[in-house]
C-alpha angles and dihedrals in degrees: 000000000000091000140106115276113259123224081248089065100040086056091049092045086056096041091051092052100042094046107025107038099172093055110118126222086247096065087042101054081040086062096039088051079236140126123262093237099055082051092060091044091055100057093037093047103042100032112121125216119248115193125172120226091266101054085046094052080060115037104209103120094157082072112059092046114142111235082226095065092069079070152048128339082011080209143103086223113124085002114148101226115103091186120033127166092204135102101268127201117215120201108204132171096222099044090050104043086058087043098050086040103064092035087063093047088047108055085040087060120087098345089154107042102145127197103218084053085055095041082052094053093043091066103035112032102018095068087038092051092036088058087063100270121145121245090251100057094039092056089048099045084059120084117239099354101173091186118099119234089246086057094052098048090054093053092042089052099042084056096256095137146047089252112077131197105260085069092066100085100209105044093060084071092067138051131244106256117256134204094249113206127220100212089215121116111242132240105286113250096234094061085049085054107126081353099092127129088248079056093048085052097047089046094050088042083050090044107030088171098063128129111228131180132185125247120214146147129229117202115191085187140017085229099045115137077207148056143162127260105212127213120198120178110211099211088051112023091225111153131209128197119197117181122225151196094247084208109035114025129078138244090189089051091041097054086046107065091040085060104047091041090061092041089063090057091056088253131119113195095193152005106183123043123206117194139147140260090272113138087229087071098040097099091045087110092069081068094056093092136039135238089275088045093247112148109240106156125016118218119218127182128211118241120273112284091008105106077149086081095075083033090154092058093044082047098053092050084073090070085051097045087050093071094008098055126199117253090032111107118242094206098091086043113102133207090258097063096041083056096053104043086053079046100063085037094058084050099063119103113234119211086210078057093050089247097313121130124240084239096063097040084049091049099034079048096050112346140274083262089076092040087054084054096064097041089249110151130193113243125205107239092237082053093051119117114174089178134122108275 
């Protein structure tokens, strides 16, 4: 209680409306360990509009306002009507937590800016910067000047000040940094329920023994027909790279077979799963039982935008991308070569490892057997070549 919602709520608060519509805000604060109130302002505050292009040809969206949205849940969320000409409100996880996220950065942004401060630098830093001096110099040629450089250039760049941002000489070579968008729907909420990265924390903290690997992706082109699954197993750091029809394989099918190869060996390579938001995992729950419905691995997801949060896996791809560069296809790429590259990269001897490679922890863990399976070989280090091929 008394704190921010976490991605985590917001995906049980979405989870709660769209599945259990009679659920009052009472029983939901009660399992958020919030106030009811917090859980009003929440929906009030981080629903998102949605109009069709009717409504929006019109633009009268008073109009068209549903009489259910003065009240609990003040969403469209778990609502009965498939078809519906009025203005609807949609609560999703995604969409709040960005929300919520840029209305705290911005009140936390220039909240002092002061206009005697800006009248001061006017007359002292803007002429100096105008004539063509850096903000460095500018700062340091003025007498008792008690705001940082870092201050300057962001009133210099949100338009504060006289100088403007195309005097400074080397800002007008760059461009000023974009939210880029993806232009790919994310992993529904409801599938992330009880699947978040703090439940993938509270399940490791309750299972400290588990074996955990790290799920990604690897594109050469945007256009690729094909791209790489990588593997990355957490106690050994060994990596695996499959390649795969980015239209008609399956990760499900793929991970799969890895799996029940190994189990016929005796042997089981992992029991939790940590991906990211990425639509090509979106169906991996479907592998968390088995044909007689029995749980035998449980699958987790990172945040939105935290790819941090498998840091070990995104670490290890600058090893691939080493031999395997970005901007290359990998359509005309084979197996084989996939094989080898991971190979000379499972070779290599880590200093986090003291001085092990990822190949012998992996067969000291299971046995070379497994690592046969997989067409991983172990390189000697004066036959190592981590270069573009």
């Amino acid at each position: 209680m008394y704190k921010h919602f976490s991605f985590q709520d917001r995906v049980i608060l979405q989870y709660h409306l769209d599945n259990n519509p009679r659920c009052s805000a009472q029983e939901i604060a009660t399992i958020l360990k919030k106030s009811r109130s917090a859980i009003h302002y929440e929906l009030k505050t981080n629903t998102s509009t949605l109009l069709t292009k009717q409504q929006k040809f019109l633009n009268a969206e008073d109009n068209y306002r549903c009489v259910f949205l003065a009240r609990f849940p003040f969403c469209c969320n778990g609502c009965a009507k498939t078809r519906c000409s009025h203005r609807s409100r949609e609560y999703d996880a995604y969409k709040a937590d960005r929300k919520a996220h840029n209305t705290l950065v911005k009140s936390r942004s220039d909240t002092k800016v002061k206009k005697e401060v800006i009248d001061i630098l006017n007359k002292t830093v803007s002429q100096l910067i105008i004539d063509g001096v850096s903000i460095q110099v500018a700062k340091a040629a003025v007498n008792r000047c008690d705001v940082s450089e870092s201050t300057i250039r962001r009133y210099v760049n949100k338009g504060h000040l006289l100088a403007k941002r195309h005097h400074l000489p080397n800002s007008i070579r760059f461009k000023v940094k974009k939210e880029y968008d993806y232009g790919r729907k994310p992993i529904d909420a409801n599938i992330l329920y009880q699947r978040t990265y703090q439940d993938y924390l509270d399940y490791i903290e309750a299972h400290p023994t588990a074996k955990v690997v790290q799920l990604d992706s690897l594109i050469g082109k945007a256009n690729d027909k094909s791209a790489l699954l990588t593997i990355f197993f957490m106690n050994s750091k060994f990596h695996l790279a499959v390649k795969y029809n980015r239209k008609h394989s399956s990760i499900n099918g793929i991970l799969t077979r890895i799996y029940d190869e190994a189990a016929k060996l005796g042997y089981k390579l992992f029991d939790v799963i940590l991906t990211d938001n990425g639509p090509e995992f979106r169906n991996l729950p479907a592998i968390e039982k088995d044909d007689k419905q029995v749980n035998r691995l449980r699958v987790f997801y990172c945040d939105p935008y935290r790819s941090c949060q498998k840091a070990e896996c995104e670490r290890n791809h600058g090893l691939i991308r080493r031999i395997l560069t970005k901007g290359h296809s990998f359509d005309s790429r084979t197996q084989d070569d996939i094989d080898s590259a991971l190979s000379h990269i499972n070779s290599y001897p880590r200093g986090s490892l003291n001085n092990c490679t990822p190949y012998d922890l992996f067969t000291s863990e299971y046995d070379i057997i497994i690592a046969s399976i997989f067409n991983i070989e172990r390189i000697d280090v004066k036959d190592l070549r981590l270069i573009r091929r």
